[in-house]
Every structure is written in C-alpha cells, then in structure tokens.
MARBA-3410 file (N, C-alpha, C, O; in Angstrom, 1 decimal):
93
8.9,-10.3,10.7,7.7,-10.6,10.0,8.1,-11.4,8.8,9.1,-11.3,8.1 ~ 7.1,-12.4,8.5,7.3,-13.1,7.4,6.6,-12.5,6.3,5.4,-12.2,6.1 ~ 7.9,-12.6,5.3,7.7,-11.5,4.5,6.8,-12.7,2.9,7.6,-13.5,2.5 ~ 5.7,-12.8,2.3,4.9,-13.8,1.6,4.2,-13.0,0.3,4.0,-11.9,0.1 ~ 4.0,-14.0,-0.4,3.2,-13.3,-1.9,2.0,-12.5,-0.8,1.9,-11.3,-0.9
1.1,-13.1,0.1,0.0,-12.8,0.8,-0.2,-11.6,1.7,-1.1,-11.4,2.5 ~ 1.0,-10.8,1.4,1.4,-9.5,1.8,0.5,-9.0,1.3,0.2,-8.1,2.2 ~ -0.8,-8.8,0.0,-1.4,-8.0,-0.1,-3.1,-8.6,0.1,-4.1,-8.3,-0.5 ~ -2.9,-9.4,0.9,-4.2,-9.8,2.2,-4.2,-8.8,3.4,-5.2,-8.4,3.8 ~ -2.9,-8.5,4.0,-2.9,-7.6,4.8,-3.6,-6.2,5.1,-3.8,-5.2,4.4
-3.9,-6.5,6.3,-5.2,-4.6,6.9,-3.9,-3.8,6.4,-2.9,-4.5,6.6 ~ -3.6,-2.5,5.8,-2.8,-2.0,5.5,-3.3,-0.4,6.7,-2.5,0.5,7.0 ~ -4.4,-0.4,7.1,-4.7,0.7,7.8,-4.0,0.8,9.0,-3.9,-0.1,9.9 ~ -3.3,2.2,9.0,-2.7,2.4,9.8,-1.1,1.8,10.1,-0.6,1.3,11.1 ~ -0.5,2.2,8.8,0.8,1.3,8.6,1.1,2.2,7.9,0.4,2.7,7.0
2.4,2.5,8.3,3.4,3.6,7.6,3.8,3.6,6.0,4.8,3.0,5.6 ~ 2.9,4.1,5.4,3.8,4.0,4.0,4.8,5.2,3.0,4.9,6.4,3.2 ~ 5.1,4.7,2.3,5.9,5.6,1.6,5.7,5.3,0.2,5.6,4.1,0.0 ~ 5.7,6.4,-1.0,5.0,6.3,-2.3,6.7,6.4,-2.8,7.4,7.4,-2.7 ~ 7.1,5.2,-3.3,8.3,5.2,-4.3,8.8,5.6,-5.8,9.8,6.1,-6.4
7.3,5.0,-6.1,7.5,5.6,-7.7,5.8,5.6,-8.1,5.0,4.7,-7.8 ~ 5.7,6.8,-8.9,4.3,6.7,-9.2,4.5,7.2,-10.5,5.5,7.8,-10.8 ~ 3.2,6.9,-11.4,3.3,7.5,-12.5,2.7,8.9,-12.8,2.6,9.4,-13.9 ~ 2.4,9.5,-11.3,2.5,10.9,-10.9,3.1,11.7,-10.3,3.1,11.7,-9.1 ~ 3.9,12.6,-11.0,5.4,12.6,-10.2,4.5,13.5,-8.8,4.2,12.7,-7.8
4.3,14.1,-8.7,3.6,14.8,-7.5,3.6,13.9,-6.5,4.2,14.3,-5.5 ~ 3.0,12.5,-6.2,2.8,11.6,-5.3,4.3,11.0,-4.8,4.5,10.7,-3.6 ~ 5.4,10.7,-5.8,6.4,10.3,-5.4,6.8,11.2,-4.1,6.6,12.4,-3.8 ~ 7.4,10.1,-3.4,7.9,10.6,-1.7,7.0,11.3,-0.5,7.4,12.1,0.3 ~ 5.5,10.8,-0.7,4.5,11.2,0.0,4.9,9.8,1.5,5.6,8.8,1.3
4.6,10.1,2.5,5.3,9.2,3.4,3.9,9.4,4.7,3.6,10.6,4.9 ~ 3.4,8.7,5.2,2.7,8.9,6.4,2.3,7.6,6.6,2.7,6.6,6.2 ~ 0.9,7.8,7.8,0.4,6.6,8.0,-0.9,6.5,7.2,-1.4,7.5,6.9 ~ -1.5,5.1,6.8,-2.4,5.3,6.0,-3.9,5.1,6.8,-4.3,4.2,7.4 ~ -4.4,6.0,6.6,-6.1,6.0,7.6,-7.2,5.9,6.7,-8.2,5.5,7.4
-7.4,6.0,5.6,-8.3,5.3,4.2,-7.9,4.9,3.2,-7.0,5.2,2.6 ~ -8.9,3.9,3.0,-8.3,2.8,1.5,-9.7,3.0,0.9,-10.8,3.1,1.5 ~ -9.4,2.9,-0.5,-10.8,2.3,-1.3,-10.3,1.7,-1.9,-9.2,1.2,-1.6 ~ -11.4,1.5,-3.2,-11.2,0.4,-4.0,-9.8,1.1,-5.0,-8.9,0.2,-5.2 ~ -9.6,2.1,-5.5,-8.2,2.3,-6.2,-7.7,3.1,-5.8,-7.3,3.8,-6.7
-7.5,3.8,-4.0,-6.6,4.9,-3.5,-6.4,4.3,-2.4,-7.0,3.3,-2.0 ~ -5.2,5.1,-1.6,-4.9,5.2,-0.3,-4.8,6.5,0.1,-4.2,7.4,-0.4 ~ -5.5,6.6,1.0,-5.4,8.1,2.0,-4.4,8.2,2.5,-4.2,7.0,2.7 ~ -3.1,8.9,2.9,-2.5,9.0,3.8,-2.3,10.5,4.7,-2.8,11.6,4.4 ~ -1.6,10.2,5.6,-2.0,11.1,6.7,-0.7,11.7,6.7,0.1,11.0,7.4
-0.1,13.1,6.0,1.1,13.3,5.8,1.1,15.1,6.5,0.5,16.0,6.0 ~ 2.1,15.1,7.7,2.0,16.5,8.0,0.7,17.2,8.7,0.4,18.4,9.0 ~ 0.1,16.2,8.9,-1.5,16.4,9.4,-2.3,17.2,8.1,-3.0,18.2,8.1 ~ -2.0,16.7,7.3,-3.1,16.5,6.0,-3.3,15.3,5.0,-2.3,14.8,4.4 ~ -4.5,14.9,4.9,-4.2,14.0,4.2,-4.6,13.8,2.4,-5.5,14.3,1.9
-3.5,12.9,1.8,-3.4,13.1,0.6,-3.7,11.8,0.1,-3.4,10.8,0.7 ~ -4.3,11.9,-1.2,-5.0,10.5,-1.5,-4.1,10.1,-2.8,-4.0,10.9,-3.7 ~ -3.6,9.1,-3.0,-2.4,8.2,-3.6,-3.7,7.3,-4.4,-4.7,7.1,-3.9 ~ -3.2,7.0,-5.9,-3.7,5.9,-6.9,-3.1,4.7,-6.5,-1.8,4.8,-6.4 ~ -3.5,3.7,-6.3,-2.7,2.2,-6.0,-2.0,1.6,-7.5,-0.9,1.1,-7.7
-3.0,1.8,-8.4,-2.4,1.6,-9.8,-1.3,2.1,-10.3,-0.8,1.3,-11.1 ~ -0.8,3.3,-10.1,-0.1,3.8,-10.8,1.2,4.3,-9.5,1.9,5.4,-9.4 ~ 1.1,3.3,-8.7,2.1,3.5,-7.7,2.9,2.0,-7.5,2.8,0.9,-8.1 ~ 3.6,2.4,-6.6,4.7,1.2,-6.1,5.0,2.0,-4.5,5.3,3.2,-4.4 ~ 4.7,1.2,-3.2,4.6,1.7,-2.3,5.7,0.7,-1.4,6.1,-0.4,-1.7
6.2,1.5,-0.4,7.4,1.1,0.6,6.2,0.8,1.9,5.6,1.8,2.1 ~ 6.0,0.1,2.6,5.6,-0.5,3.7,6.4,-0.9,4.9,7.2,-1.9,4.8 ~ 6.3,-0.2,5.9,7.1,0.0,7.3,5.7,-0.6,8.5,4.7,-0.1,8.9 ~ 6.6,-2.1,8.5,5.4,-2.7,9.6,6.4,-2.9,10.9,7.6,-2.9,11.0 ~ 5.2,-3.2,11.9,5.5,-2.8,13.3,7.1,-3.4,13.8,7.8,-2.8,14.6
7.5,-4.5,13.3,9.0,-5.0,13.4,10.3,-4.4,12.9,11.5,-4.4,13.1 ~ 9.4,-3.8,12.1,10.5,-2.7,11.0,11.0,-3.2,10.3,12.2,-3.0,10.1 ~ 10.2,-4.3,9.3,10.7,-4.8,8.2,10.0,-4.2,6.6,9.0,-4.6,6.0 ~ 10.7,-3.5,6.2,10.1,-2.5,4.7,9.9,-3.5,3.5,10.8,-4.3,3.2 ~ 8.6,-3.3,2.8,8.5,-4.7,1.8,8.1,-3.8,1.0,7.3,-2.9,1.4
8.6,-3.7,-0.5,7.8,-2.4,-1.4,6.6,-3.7,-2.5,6.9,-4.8,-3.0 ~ 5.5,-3.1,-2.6,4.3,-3.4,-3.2,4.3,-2.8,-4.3,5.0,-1.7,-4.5 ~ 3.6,-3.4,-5.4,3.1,-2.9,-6.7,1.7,-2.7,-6.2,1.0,-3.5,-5.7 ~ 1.4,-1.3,-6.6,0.1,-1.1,-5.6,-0.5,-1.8,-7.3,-0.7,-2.9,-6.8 ~ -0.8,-1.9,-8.1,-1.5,-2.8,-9.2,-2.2,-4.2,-8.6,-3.3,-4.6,-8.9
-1.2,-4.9,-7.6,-2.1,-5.8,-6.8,-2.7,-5.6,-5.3,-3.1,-6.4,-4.4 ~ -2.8,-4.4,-5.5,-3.6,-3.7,-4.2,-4.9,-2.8,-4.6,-5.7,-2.2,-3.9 ~ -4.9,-3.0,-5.9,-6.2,-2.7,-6.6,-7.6,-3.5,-6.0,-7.5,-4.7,-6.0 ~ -8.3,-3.2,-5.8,-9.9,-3.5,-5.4,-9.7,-3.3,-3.8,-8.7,-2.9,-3.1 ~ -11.3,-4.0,-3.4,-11.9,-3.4,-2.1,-11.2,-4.2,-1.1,-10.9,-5.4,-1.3
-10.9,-3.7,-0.2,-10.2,-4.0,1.2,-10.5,-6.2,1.5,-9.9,-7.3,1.5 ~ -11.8,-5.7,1.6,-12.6,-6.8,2.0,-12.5,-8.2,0.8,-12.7,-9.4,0.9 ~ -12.2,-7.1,-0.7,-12.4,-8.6,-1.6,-10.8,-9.1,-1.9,-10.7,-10.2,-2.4 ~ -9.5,-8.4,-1.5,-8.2,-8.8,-1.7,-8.3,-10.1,-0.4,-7.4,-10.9,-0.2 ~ -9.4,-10.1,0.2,-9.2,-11.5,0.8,-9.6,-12.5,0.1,-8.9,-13.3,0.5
-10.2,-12.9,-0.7,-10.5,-13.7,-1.4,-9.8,-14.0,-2.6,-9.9,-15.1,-3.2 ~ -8.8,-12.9,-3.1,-7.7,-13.4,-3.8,-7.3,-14.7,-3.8,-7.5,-15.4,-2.8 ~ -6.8,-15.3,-4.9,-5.8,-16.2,-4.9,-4.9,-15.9,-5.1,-4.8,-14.9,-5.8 ~ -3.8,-16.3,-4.6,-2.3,-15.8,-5.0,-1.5,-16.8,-5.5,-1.4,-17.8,-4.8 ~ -0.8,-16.8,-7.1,-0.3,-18.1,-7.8,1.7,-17.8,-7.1,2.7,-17.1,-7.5
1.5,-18.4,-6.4,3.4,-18.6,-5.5,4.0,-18.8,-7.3,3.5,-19.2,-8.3 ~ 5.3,-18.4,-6.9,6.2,-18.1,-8.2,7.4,-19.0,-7.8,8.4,-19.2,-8.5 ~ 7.1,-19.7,-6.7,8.7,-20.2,-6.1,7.7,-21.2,-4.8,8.3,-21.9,-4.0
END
C-alpha cells in the first residue's frame, strides 16, 4: 500500500486498529476491528465488546489488508466520515 498524507480520506471501517497513546490511559492498547466512527470516536470491536476510543486525544496504529501499519494522529481524524473527504491536505514534502 501506498503509504500518503491522504491516509486520512480512507473508509477506516472495518480495519484493524490499535490505540498507541491516548491521553486516557485506560484506552491505551485497545486493539480490534473498527465497526463505528463518528464525528470524534471510534468504536472498536475488542473481545466481542465494543469500546468507544476519542480520535482527539489518541494516536492510532492501522493494520491494512497488505499488512502495512501506518500510525495516525487521530486529531486529523476528527470530523464526519463523509466530510474528511473534502479535506485538503497541505503535502510537507
């Protein structure tokens, strides 16, 4: 997979993630697939229960289908599914 600033355009539903650092220690090392998003959580589906993660105050490890892990500042994973498409994204390189 090509790994791009535009990583956070991607459907994230249903993609393995893992919570690396949050600014709630409780959430750190939460790991599943993710089956709901809003505008500032992620559901995930951990143990067959599922547990709802802040995007803001997280940093998330992403395990996509090639098996390439890309970790996210969930801060640019903040708002609605549908409007991170319309993002612009300013390339740094």
């Amino acid at each position: 997979m090509n790994v791009t600033p535009e990583i956070i355009r991607y459907e994230f539903m249903g993609t393995d993630a893992r919570v690396a650092r949050s600014s709630h220690k409780g959430s750190v090392g939460i790991r599943g697939k993710i089956v709901g998003e809003t505008r500032n959580t992620f559901a995930i589906m951990q143990d067959d229960r599922k547990k709802t993660v802040a995007k803001g105050s997280s940093v998330f490890h992403f395990t996509f289908f090639d098996g390439t892990i890309v970790e996210v500042d969930g801060k640019l994973l903040v708002g609605r599914p549908e409007d991170r498409l319309k993002k612009t994204i300013r390339r740094l390189w």
